[in-house]
C-alpha positions in Angstrom: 29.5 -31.1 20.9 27.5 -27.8 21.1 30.2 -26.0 22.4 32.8 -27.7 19.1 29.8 -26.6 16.9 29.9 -23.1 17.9 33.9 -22.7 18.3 33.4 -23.9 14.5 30.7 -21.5 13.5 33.0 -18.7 15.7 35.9 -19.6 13.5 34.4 -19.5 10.1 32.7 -16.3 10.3 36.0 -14.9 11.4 38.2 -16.2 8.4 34.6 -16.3 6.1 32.5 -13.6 6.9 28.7 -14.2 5.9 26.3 -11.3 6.2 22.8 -10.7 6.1 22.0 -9.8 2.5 19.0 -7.3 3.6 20.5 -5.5 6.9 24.3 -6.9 6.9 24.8 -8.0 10.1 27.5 -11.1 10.6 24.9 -12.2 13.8 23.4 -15.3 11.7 24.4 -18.7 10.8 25.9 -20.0 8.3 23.1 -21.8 6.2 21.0 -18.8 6.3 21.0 -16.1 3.6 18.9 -13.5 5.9 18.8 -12.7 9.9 15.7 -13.8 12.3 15.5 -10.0 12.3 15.0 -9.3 9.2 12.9 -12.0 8.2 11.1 -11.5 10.8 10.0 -7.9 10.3 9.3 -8.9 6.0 5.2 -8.1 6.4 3.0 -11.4 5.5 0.0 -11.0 3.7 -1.2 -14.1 4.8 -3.4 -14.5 1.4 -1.9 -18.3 1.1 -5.3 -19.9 3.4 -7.7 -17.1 2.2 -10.1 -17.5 -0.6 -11.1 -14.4 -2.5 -8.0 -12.6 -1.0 -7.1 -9.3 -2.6 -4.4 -10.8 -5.1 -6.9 -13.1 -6.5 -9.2 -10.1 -7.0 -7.0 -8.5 -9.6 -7.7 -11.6 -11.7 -11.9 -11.6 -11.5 -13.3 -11.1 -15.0 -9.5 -11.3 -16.5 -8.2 -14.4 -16.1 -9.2 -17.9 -14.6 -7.3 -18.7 -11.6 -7.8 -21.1 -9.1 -6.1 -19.2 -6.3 -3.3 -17.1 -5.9 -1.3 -15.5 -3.2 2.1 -13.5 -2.3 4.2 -14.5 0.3 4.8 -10.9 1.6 3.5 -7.3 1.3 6.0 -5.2 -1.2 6.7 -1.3 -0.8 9.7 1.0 -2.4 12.6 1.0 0.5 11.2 -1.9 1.8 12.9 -4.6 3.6 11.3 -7.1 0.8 12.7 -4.9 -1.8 16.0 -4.7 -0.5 16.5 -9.0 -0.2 14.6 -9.3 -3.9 17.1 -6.6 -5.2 20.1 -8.7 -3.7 18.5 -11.9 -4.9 18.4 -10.2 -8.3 20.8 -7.8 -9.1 24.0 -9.1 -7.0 22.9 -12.9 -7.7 22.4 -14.3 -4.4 20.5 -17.4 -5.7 20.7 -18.9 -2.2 18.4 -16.2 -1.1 16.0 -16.5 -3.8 16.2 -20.3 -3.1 15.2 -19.9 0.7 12.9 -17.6 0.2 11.1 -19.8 -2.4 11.1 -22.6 0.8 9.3 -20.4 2.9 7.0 -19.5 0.0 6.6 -23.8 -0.3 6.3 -24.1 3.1 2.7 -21.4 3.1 1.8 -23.1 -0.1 1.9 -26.8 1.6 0.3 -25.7 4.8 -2.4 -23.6 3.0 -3.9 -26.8 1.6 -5.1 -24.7 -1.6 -2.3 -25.4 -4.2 -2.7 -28.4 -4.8 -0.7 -28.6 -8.2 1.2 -30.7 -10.4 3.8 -28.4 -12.3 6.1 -25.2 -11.1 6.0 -23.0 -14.0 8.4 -19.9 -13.7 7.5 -16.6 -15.3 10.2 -16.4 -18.1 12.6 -13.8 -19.2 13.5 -12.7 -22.5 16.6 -14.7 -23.3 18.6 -11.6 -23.8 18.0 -10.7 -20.4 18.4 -14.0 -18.7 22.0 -13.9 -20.5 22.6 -10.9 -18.8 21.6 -11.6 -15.8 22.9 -14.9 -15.2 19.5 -16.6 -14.1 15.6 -16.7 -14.3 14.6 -15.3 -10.8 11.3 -17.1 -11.1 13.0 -20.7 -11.9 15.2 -19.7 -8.8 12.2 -19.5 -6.4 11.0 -22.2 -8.0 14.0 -24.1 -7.0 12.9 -23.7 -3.4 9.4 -24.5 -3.5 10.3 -27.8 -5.2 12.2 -28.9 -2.7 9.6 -28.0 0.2 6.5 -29.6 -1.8 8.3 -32.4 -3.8 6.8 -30.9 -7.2 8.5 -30.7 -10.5 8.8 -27.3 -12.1 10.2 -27.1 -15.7 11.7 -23.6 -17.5 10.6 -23.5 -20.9 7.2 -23.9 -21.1 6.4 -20.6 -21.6 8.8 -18.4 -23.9 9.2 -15.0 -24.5 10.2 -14.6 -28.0 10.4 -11.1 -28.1 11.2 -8.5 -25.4 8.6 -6.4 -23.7 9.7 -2.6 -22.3 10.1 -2.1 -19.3 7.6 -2.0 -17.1 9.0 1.2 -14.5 6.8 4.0 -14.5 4.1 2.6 -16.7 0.7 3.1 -15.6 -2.1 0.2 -14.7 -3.1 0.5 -18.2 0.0 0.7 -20.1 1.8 -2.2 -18.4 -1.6 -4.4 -19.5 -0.8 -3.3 -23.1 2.5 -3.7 -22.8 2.4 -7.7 -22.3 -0.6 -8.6 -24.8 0.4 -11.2 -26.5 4.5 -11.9 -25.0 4.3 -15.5 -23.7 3.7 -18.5 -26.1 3.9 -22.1 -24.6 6.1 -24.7 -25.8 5.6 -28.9 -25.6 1.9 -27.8 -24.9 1.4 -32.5 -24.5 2.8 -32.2 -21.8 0.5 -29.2 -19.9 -2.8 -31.0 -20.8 -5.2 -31.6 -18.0 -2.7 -30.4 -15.4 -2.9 -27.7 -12.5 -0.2 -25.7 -13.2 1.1 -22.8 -10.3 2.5 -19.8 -11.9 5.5 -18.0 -10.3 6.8 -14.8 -10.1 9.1 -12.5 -7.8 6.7 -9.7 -7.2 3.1 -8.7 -8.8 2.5 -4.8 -9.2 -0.6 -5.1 -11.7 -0.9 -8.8 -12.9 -0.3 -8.0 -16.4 2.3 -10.1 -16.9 1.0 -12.7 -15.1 -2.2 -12.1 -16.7 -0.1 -12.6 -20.3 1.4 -16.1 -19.1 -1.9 -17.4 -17.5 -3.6 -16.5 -21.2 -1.1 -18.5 -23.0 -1.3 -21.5 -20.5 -5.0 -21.7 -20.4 -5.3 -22.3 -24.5 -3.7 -25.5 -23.4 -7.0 -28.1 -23.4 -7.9 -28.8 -19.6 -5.1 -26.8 -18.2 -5.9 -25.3 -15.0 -3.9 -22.0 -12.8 -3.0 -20.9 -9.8 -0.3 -18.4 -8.8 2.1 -17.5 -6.3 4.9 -14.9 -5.9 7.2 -13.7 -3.1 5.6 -10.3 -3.0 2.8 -8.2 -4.0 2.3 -4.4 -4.5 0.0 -3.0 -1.4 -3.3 -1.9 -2.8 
């Protein structure tokens, strides 16, 4: 049966070639969006288990979070940025989706999220039409299905559109998302943990702007997680 199974694997990546997204070998299977290799050499933070990690200490004195971590470390020309720009920008949603699994996976095993809602960073709707997809909601996806808990787009909107936050100092990209998110069917946040996610954190502003928004909610409580985070 082994040797059927990988005449058949054989076989399809000859007539169906399927390549890394990040380094583009053909050497991995099928239901895998990235090689061992690569996803191997992605550098983990390993905040997940680790009260008072650094993510978390962007948020003291800004915003009430119960805990917060990034999956892996994120540089320009980076292996990380090179699978989130895939993900992204040449819509392999597959890839965000495992990714996000993996992401569940450190969640669950961390013991520290315990939550009760998924809540993606939103777009603004002109740019999720362009796009095709909500990243966030994408990674999402995956976590969902490694910890068996509900996320929901449209909680928070973003009615109008923020500029773009390349090149914009600490400072700027703070004042740059005062005041974007507003929350929507707020009955339905009340009392509940709710875990934040985002594809990579630079400064927390935007995060910082969501996390505002939720926490006006009455006995709404916040953690966050995101695939990557800026090295400090």
């Amino acid at each position: 049966m082994r040797l059927l199974s990988s005449l058949g694997e054989a076989a399809s990546q000859l007539f169906f070639p399927h390549h890394c997204a990040v380094c583009g070998t053909d050497m991995l299977n099928q239901d895998t969006e990235i090689c061992w290799h690569c996803l191997g050499s992605l550098p983990a933070t390993n905040f997940a288990s680790l009260s008072g990690n650094p993510l978390e200490k962007i948020f003291w004195g800004r915003l009430s979070v119960q805990a917060a971590t990034a999956l892996y470390f994120y540089t320009q020309n980076s292996l990380l940025q090179k699978a989130t720009h895939a993900f992204k920008y040449h819509r392999n949603q597959a890839l965000g989706i495992q990714l996000g699994r993996i992401l569940g996976e450190t969640l669950l095993h961390s013991g520290r999220f315990q939550v009760d809602l998924l809540v993606p960073v939103p777009l603004h709707p002109r740019k999720e039409k362009q796009r095709g997809f909500n990243q966030a909601a994408v990674i999402c996806e995956g976590i969902s299905q490694v910890m068996k808990i509900p996320f929901q787009e449209g909680i928070l909107r973003r009615p109008k559109p923020s500029t773009t936050q390349t090149n914009k100092g600490r400072i700027d990209r703070w004042t740059n998302m005062e005041g974007t998110f507003v929350v929507s069917n707020s009955e339905t946040l009340a009392g509940k943990h709710c875990l934040l996610i985002d594809d990579v954190i630079t400064t927390g502003a935007t995060l910082e702007s969501c996390g505002i928004a939720l926490l006006k909610v009455d006995n709404v409580k916040i953690s966050i997680a995101s695939l990557g985070t800026a090295s400090q």
